[in-house]
VMD Tcl script that draws the C-alpha trace (Angstrom):
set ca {
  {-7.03 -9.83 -14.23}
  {-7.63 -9.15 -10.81}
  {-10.15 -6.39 -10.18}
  {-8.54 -3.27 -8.43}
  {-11.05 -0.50 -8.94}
  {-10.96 -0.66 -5.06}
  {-7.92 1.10 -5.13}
  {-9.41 4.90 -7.15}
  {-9.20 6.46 -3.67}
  {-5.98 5.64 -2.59}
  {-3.83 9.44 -2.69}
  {0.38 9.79 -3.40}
  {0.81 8.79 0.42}
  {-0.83 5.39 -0.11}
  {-3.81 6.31 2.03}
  {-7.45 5.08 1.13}
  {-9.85 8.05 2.00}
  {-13.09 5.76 1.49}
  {-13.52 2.33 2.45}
  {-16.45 0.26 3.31}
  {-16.42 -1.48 6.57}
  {-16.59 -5.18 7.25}
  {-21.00 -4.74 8.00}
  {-20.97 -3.42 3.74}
  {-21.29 0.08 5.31}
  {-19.44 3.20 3.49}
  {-16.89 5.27 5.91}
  {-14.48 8.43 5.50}
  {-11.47 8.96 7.05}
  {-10.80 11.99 9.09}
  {-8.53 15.05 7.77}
  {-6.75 15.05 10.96}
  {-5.64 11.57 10.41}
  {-4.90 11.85 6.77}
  {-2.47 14.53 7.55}
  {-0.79 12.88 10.37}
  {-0.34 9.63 8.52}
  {1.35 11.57 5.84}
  {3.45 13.47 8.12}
  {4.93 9.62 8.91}
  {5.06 8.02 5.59}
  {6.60 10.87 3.85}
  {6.81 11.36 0.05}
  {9.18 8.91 -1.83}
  {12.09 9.92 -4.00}
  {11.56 11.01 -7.31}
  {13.35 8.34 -8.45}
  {11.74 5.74 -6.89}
  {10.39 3.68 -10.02}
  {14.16 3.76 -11.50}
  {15.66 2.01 -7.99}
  {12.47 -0.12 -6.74}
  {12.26 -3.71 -7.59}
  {10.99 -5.32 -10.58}
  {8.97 -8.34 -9.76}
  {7.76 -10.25 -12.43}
  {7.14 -13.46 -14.12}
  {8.67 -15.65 -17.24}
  {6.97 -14.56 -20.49}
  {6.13 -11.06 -19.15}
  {7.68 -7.79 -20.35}
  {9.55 -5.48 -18.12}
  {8.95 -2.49 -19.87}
  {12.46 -1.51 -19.74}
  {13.67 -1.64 -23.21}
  {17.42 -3.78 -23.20}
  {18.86 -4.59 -20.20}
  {21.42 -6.90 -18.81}
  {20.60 -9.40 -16.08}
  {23.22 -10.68 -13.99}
  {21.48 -14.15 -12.49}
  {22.07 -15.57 -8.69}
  {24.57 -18.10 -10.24}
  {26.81 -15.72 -11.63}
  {25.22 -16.00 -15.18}
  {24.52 -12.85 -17.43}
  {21.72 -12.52 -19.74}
  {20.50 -9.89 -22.45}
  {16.66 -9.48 -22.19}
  {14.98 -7.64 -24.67}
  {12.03 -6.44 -23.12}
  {10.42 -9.59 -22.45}
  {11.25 -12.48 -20.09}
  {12.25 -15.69 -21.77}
  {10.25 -18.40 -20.72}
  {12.99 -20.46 -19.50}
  {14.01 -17.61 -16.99}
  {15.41 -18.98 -14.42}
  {13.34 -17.91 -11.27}
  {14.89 -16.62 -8.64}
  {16.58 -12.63 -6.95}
  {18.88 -11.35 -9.63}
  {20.12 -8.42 -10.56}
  {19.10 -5.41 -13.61}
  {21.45 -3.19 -15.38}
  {19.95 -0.83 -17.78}
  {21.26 1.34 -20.69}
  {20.35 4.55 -18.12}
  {23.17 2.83 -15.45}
  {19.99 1.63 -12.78}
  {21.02 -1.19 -10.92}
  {18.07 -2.78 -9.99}
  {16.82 -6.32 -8.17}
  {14.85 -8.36 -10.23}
  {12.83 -11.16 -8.95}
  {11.38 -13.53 -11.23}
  {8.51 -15.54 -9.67}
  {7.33 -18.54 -10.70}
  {3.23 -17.18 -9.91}
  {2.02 -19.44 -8.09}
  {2.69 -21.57 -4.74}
  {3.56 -24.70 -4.32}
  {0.13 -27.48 -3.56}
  {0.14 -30.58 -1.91}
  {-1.74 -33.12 -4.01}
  {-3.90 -34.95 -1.62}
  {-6.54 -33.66 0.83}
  {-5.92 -34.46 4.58}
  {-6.14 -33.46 8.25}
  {-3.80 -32.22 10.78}
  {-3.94 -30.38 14.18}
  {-3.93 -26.69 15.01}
  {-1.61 -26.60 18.12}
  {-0.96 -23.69 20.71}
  {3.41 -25.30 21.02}
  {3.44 -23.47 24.19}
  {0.83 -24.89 26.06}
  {1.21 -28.46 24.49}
  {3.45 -30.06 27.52}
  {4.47 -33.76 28.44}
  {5.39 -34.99 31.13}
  {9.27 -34.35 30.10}
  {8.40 -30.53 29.44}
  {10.16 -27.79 31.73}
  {6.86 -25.88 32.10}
  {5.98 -25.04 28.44}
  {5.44 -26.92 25.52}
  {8.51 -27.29 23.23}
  {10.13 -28.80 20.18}
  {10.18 -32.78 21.75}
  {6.52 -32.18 22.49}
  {5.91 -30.96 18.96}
  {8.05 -34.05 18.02}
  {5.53 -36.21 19.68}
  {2.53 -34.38 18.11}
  {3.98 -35.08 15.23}
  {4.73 -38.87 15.52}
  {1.15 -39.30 16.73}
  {-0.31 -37.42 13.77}
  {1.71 -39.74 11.28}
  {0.81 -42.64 13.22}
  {-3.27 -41.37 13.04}
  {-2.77 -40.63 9.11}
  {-2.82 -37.24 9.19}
  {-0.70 -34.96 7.07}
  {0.44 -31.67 8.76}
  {0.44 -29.53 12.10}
  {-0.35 -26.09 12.14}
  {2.04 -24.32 14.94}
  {1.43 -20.85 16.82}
  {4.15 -18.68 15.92}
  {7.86 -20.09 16.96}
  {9.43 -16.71 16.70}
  {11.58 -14.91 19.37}
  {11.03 -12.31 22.14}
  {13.60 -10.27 23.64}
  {15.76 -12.89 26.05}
  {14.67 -10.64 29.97}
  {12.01 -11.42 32.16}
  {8.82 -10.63 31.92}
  {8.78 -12.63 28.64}
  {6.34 -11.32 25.73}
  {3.47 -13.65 26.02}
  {1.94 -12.99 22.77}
  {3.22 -14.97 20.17}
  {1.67 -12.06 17.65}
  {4.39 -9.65 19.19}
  {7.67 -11.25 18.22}
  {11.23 -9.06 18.46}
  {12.30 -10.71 15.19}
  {10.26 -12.99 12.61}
  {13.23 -14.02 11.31}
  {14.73 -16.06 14.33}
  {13.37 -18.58 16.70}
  {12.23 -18.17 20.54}
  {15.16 -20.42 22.79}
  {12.03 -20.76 25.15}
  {10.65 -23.75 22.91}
  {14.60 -25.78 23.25}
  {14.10 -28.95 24.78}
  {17.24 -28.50 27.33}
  {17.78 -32.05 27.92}
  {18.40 -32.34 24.40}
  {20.93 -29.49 23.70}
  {24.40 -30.33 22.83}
  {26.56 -30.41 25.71}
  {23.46 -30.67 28.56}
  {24.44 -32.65 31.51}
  {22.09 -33.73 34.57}
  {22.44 -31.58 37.28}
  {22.54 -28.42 34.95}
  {18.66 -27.73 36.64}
  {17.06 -28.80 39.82}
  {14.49 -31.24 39.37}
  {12.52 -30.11 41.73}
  {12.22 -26.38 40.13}
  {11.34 -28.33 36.67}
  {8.43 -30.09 37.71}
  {6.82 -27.28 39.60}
  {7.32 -25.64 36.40}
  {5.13 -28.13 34.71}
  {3.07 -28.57 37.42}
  {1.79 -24.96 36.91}
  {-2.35 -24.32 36.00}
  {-0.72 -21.68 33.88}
  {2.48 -21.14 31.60}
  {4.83 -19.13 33.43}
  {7.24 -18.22 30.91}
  {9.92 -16.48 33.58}
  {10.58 -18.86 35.88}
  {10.61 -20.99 32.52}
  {12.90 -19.01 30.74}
  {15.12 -18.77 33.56}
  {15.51 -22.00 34.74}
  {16.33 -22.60 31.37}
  {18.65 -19.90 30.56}
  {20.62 -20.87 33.41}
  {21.10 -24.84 32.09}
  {21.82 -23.38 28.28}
  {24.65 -21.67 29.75}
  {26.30 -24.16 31.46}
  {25.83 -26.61 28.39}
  {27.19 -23.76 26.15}
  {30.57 -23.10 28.07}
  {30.77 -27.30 28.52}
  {30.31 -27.07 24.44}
  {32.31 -23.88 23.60}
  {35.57 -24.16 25.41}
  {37.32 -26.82 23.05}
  {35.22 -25.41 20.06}
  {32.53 -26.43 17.72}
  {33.52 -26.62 14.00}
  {30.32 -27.97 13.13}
  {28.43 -24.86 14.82}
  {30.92 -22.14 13.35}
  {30.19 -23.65 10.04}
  {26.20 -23.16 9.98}
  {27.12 -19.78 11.61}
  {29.35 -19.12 8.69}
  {26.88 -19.80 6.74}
  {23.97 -17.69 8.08}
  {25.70 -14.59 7.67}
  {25.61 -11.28 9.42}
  {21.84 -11.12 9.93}
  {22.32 -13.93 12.60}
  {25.41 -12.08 13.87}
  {22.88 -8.97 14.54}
  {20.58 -10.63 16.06}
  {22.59 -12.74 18.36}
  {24.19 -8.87 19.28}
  {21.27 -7.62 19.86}
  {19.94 -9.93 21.95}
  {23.03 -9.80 24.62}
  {22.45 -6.07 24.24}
  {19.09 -6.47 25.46}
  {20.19 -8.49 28.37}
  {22.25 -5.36 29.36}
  {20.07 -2.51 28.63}
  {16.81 -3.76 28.23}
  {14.08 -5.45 25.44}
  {13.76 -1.80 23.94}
  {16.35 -0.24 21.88}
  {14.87 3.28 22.45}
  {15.62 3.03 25.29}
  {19.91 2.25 24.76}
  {22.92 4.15 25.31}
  {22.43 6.88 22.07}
  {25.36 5.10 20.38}
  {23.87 1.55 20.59}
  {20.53 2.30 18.89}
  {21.86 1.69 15.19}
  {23.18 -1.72 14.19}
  {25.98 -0.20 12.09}
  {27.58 2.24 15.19}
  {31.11 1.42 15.79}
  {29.97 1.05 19.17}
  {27.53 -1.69 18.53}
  {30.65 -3.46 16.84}
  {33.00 -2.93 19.77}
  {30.51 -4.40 22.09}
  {30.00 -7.25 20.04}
  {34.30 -7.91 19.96}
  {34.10 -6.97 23.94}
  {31.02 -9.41 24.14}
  {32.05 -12.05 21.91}
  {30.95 -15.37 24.44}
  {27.79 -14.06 24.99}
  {26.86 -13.01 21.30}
  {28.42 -16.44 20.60}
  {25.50 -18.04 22.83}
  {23.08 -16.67 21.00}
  {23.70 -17.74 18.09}
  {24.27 -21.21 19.25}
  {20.66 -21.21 20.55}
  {19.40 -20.66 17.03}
  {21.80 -23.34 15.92}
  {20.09 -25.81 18.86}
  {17.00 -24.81 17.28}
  {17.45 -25.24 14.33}
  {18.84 -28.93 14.96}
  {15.79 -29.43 17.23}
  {12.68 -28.34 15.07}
  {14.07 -29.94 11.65}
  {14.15 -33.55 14.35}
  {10.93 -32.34 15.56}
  {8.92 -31.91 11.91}
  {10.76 -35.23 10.02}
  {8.87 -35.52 7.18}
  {5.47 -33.83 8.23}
  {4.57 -30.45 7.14}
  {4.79 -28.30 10.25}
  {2.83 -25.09 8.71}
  {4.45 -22.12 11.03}
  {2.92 -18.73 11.40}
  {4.00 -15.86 10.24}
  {2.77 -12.71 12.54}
  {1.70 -8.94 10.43}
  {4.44 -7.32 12.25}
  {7.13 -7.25 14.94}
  {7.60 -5.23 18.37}
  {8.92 -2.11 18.00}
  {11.67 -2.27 20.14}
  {12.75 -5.64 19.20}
  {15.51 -6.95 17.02}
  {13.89 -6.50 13.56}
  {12.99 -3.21 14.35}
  {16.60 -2.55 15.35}
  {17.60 -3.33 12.07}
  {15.67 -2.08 9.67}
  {14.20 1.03 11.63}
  {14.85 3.14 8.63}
  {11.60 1.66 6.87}
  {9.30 2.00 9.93}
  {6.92 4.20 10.58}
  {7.64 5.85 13.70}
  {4.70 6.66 15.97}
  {2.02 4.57 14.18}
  {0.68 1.27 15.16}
  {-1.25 -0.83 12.93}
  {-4.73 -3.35 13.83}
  {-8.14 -3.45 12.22}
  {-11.42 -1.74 12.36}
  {-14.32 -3.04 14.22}
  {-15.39 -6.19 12.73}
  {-17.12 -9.86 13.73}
  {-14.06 -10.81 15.95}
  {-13.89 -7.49 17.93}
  {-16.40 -4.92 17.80}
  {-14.39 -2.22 19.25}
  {-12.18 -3.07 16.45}
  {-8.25 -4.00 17.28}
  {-4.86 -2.45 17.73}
  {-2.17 -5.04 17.98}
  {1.00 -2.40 18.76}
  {3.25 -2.68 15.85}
  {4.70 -0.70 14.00}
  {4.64 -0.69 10.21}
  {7.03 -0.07 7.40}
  {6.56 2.62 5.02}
  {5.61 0.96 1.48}
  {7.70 2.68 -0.86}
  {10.64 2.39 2.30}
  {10.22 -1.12 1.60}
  {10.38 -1.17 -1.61}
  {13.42 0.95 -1.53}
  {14.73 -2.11 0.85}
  {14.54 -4.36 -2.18}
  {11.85 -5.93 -0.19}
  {14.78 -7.30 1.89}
  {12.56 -7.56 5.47}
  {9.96 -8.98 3.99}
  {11.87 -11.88 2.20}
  {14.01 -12.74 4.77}
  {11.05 -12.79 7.77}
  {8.77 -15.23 4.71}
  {12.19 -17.29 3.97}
  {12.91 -17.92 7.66}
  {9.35 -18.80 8.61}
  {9.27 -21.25 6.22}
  {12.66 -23.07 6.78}
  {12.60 -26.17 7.60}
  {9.45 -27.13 8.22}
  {7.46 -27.14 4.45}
  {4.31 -24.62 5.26}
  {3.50 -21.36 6.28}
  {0.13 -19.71 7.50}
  {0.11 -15.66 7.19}
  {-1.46 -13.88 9.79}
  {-4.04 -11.06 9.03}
  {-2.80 -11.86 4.81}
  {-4.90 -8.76 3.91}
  {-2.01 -6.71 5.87}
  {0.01 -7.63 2.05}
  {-2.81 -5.54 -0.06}
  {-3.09 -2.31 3.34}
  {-3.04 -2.14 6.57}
  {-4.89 -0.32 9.16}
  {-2.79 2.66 10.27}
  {-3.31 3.99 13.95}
  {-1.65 6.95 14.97}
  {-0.39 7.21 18.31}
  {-3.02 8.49 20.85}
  {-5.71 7.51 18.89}
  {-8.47 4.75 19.38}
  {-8.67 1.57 16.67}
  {-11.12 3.17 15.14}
  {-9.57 6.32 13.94}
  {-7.17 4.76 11.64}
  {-7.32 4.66 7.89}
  {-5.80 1.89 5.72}
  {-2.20 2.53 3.96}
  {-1.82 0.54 0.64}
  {1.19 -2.02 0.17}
  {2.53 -3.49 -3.17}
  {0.75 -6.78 -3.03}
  {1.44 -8.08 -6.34}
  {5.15 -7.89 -5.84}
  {4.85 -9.43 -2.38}
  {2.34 -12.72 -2.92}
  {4.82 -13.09 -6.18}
  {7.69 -13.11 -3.36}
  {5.97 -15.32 -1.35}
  {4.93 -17.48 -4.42}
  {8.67 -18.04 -5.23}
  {10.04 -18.44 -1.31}
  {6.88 -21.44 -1.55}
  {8.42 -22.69 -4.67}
  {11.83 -23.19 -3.47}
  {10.92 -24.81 -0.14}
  {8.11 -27.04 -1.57}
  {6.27 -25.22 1.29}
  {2.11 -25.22 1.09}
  {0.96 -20.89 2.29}
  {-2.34 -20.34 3.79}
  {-3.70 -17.06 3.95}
  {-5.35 -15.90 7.21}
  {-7.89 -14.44 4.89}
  {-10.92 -12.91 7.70}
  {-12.12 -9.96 9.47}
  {-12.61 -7.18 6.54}
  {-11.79 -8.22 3.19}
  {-11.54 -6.07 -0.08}
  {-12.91 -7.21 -3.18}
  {-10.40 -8.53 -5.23}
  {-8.41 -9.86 -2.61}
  {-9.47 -13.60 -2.53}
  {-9.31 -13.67 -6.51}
  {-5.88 -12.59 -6.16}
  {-4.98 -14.92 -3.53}
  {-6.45 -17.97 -5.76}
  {-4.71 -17.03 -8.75}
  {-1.62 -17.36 -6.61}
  {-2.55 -20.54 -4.96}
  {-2.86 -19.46 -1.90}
  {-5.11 -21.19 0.51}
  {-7.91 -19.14 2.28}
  {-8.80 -20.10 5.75}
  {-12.21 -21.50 5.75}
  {-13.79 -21.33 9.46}
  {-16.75 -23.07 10.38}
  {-17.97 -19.89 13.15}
  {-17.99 -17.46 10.06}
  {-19.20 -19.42 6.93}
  {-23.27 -19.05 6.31}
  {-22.29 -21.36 2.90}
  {-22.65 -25.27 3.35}
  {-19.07 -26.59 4.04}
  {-19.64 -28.78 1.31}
  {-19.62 -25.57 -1.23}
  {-16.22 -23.99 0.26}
  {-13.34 -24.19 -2.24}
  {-10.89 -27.24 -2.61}
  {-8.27 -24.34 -2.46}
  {-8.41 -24.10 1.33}
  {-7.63 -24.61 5.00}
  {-10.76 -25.41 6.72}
  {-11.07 -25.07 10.32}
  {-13.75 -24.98 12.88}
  {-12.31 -22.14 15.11}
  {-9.00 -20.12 15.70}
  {-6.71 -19.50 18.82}
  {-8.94 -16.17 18.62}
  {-12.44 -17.63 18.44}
  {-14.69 -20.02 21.36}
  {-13.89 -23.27 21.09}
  {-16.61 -25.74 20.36}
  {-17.18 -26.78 24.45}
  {-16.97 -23.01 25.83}
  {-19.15 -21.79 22.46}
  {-21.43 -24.74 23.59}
  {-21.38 -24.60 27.42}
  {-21.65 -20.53 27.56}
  {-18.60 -20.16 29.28}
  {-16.87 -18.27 26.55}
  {-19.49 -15.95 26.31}
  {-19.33 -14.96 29.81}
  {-15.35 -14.98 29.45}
  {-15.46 -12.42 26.98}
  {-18.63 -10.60 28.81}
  {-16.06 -10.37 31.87}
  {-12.61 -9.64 30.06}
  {-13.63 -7.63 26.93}
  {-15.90 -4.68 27.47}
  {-18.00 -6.02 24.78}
  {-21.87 -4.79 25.35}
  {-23.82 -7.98 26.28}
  {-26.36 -7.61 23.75}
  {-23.40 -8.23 21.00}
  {-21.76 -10.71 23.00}
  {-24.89 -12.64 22.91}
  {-25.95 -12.93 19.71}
  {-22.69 -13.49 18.44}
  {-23.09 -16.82 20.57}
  {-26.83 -17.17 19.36}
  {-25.55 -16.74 15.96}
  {-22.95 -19.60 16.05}
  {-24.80 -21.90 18.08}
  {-27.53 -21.90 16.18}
  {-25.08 -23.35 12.91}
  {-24.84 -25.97 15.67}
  {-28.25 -26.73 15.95}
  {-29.12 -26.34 11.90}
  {-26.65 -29.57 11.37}
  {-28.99 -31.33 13.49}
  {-27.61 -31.18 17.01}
  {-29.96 -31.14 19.94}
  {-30.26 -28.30 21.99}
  {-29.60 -30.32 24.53}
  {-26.63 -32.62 23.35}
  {-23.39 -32.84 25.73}
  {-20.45 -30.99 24.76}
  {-18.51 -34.21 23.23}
  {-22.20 -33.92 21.06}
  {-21.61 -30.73 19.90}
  {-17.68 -31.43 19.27}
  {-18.87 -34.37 16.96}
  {-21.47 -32.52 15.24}
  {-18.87 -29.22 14.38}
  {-16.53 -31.76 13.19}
  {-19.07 -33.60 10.91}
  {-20.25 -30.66 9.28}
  {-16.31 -29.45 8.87}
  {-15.37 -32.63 7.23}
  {-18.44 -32.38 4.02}
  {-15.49 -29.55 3.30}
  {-13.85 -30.03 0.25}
  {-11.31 -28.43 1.35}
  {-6.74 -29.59 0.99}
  {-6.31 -29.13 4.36}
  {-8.68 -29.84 6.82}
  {-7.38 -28.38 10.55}
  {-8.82 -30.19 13.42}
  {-8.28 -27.75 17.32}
  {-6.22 -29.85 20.57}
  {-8.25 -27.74 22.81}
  {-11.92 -29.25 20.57}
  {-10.34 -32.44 21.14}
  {-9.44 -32.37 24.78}
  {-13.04 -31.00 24.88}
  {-10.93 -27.52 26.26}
  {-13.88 -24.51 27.55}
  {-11.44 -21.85 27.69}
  {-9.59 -20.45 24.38}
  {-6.52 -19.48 24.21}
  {-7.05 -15.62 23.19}
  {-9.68 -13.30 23.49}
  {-8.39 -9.99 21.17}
  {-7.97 -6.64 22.79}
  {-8.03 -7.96 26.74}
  {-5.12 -7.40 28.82}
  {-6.44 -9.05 32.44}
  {-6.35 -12.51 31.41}
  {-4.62 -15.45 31.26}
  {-3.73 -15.03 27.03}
  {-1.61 -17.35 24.93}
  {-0.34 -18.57 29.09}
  {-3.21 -21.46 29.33}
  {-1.77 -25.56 28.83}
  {-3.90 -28.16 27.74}
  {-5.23 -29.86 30.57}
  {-4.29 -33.42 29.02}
  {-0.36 -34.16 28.38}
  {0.58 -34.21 24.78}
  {2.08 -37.76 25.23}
  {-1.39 -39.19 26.67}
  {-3.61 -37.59 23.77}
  {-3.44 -40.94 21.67}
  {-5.27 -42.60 25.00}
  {-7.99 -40.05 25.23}
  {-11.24 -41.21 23.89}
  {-12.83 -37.60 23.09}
  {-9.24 -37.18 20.46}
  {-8.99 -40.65 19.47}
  {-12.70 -40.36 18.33}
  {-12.33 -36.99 16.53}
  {-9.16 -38.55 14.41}
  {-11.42 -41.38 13.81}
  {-14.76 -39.28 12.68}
  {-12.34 -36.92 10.36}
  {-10.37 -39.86 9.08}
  {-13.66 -42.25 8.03}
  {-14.79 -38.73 5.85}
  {-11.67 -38.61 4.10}
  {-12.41 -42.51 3.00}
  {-15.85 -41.71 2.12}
}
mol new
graphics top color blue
foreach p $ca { graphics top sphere $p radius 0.5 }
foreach p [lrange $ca 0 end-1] q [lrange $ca 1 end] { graphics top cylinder $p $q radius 0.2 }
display resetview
């Protein structure tokens, strides 16, 4: 059993009164933000436990006494008290003697593992562009990743989130603020590809300034492609498409709300607050007249998921493509929109000061109420871990301690006058355990920052991979768990040349607020791992690439994640957490994606991680 003693000063509301920060040190949280984080959450029905899930596993008991199941096939089954241990796994539903009709998810425990170690690239899909990209990296550049990976040996890619923003200019830039995680961002089409595209549906000459940017513009992207989807939408829709009314058929009225509320955004803007009164629920009879009175342009925006749909599962082939899931959504997105019943309203959630932000972090989402969720049948959470994970065979989830609490900010207040809210985590890693399960899909668990005890034991009993990263480990790599995605940095960390060269360090001196004196020994600190493996302190950047590489492949580790921007020998990362005046998540890699397999600095990192795996 997992320990959970962690959890004695957690009150009714969820809220942890003590905790002990990420530097071991014990802290309190404030009565005024105790009482206005209960104010938000609210207290739950009394009958919550008799209408909540059950999530559980063959061979357990329910503690329910009798009940009838009614399975996903149609099949009914008399449990008494315990699960059989041929339960089938899967959502079903409860019926007990008391008349509760309940969901009932039966998990198989544990995720799904590949069975051989190997390497892959961590890639930023935006700012991976060819010489055939409209200005941003898309799903025919991650096709080419991919082809070169296979062709290399290696075994997966790990992708920056794919998920969509609302469809007006300016575009969201973070990838970590999505409107929806359950739908895909029409930014990342390859146009030329698109079913009914014709040339002349886009100037050349406005696509290769595009691409000739220093910097991913995502407007004058997303409108010179908006404008060439349309015309190769009305070329496609005006006879029909049986084969795209079918997979609409088949994805149900989620897709039909999103598509709705996307060509609702178009007319009144990315945030629903902000709407006509009578638009801002998803069931108004409003919302369903505009969708009759609207029914081309809804119509187009569900054929762009379609497109992408087609274009990612070409794009991945056989490779695991491990997509990122992100802790939460925008608050006036699309998700939001739908299920803003279960969020808290005027809350945002981050993290407390820790080793990758001293000020500590507020990211500007808003959370759902725990026992809301629950009430939900978990419904959100399924559908965002389900979607993520189609059709591509991995997932990565971002800030995974956000499943056992997550830092609560009210509104007005600074990062660090939050207090952590508890979530259900059994019930959702067993979710995500059984989502992995049915797709075959290998989860990592963004496991850093300020971790609880008892969260990486219950992680590993689940099998899912923690993330393993060379900056923050003081163990030998060679002593990190087989159980694992090891990496030298993240999208939020330096890379190896600007950790190396010093330029990161005055990046974040110049963008962050960060006092010097931590800025600086947080480089001292990682450098000097550097020069423990052996490296000179005055060894070249390709030098220091080699030597963070070497030590990262003595790792043990499934999955071992090698950066584009290490191998392209890249200064600049592409995020430094809580700035706002610089170029984040916007910055391409200076070498084309379809020229990587030519450049000696990549070539010689595939060649230095592939001779380890021999060894």
């Amino acid at each position: 059993m997992v320990n959970t003693d962690y959890r004695s000063t957690t009150d009714a509301w969820g809220i942890q009164r003590d905790w002990v920060d990420a530097d071991d040190v014990p802290q309190r949280v404030s009565e005024d933000t105790v009482a206005r984080l209960r104010e938000v959450i609210g207290e739950a029905p009394d009958d919550l436990e008799r209408r909540a899930p059950i999530v559980s596993r063959p061979g357990r008991d329910l503690g329910t006494g009798p009940v009838t199941v009614v399975c996903e096939d149609g099949t009914e089954r008399r449990i008494d008290g315990v699960l059989p241990d041929d339960m089938p796994l899967g959502y079903h539903r409860l019926h007990d003697a008391d008349g509760n009709d309940r969901l009932l998810v039966v998990s198989p425990g544990r995720c799904w593992l590949p069975q051989q170690r190997t390497w892959g690239w961590a890639v930023q899909l935006y700012g991976a562009r060819s010489a055939s990209s409209w200005g941003i990296g898309d799903l025919a550049d991650l096709r080419t990743l991919r082809e070169w990976t296979e062709r290399e040996g290696g075994g997966f890619l790990l992708v920056n989130p794919l998920h969509a923003v609302a469809p007006t200019v300016p575009l969201e830039t973070s990838p970590y603020l999505p409107a929806t995680r359950r739908f895909r961002n029409p930014v990342y089409l390859h146009v030329p590809e698109v079913a009914g595209f014709a040339e002349g549906d886009a100037d050349p000459d406005a696509v290769a300034r595009a691409n000739a940017s220093g910097l991913v513009d995502r407007d004058p992207v997303w409108e010179l492609k908006l404008a060439a989807l349309r015309r190769s939408y009305d070329r496609r829709s005006s006879g029909g498409d049986p084969a795209f009314e079918a997979w609409r058929a088949e994805r149900g009225p989620g897709l039909e709300e999103f598509a709705t509320w996307s060509a609702l955004a178009e007319e009144h803007g990315p945030d629903w607050h902000t709407w006509p009164p009578a638009l801002r629920r998803p069931d108004g009879e409003d919302v369903e007249s505009f969708r009759r009175d609207h029914a081309q342009r809804v119509g187009f925006h569900a054929w762009l998921q379609w497109q992408l749909d087609e274009q990612l599962r070409a794009a991945t082939g056989d490779l695991t493509v491990i997509q990122d899931l992100p802790i939460g959504v925008s608050g006036g997105g699309a998700d939001a929109w739908a299920w803003q019943e279960g969020l808290a309203q005027g809350v945002t959630v981050g993290a407390p000061p820790d080793a990758l932000n001293t000020l500590g972090q507020d990211w500007g989402s808003p959370p759902m109420v725990p026992w809301r969720l629950r009430l939900a049948d978990y419904e959100p959470f399924i559908q965002s871990v389900r979607s993520t994970i189609s059709g591509a065979g991995g997932l990565r989830i971002d800030h995974v301690m956000g499943l056992f609490r997550l830092w609560w900010i009210p509104e007005g207040a600074g990062a660090t006058e939050g207090a952590y809210v508890r979530y259900p985590s059994d019930d959702l890693l067993d979710i995500v355990a059984l989502e992995s399960h049915r797709a075959q899909a290998v989860v990592v668990g963004e496991d850093l920052g300020t971790v609880e005890p008892g969260v990486p034991e219950a992680l590993s009993s689940r099998a899912i991979l923690s993330y393993k990263v060379l900056w923050f480990e003081e163990d030998d790599p060679a002593e990190w768990p087989v159980e694992a995605l090891a990496t030298v940095t993240t999208h939020d960390l330096p890379t190896v040349a600007g950790l190396w060269t010093g330029s990161d360090a005055a990046d974040q001196l110049a963008t962050t607020g960060m006092p010097e004196d931590d800025v600086r020994a947080g480089r001292d600190d990682l450098v000097a791992k550097l020069v423990r493996s052996g490296l000179s302190p005055d060894a070249t950047p390709e030098e220091a690439v080699d030597a963070a590489y070497a030590e990262l492949s003595r790792a043990p580790s499934l999955l071992l994640s090698l950066s584009l921007e290490d191998a392209v020998l890249e200064e600049r990362r592409p995020n430094v957490p809580g700035t706002v005046e610089r170029h984040n998540w916007r910055l391409p890699l200076p070498v084309p994606v379809d020229a990587l397999g030519d450049l000696p600095s990549a070539t010689r990192l595939v060649r230095l991680v592939t001779d380890a795996l021999r060894d």
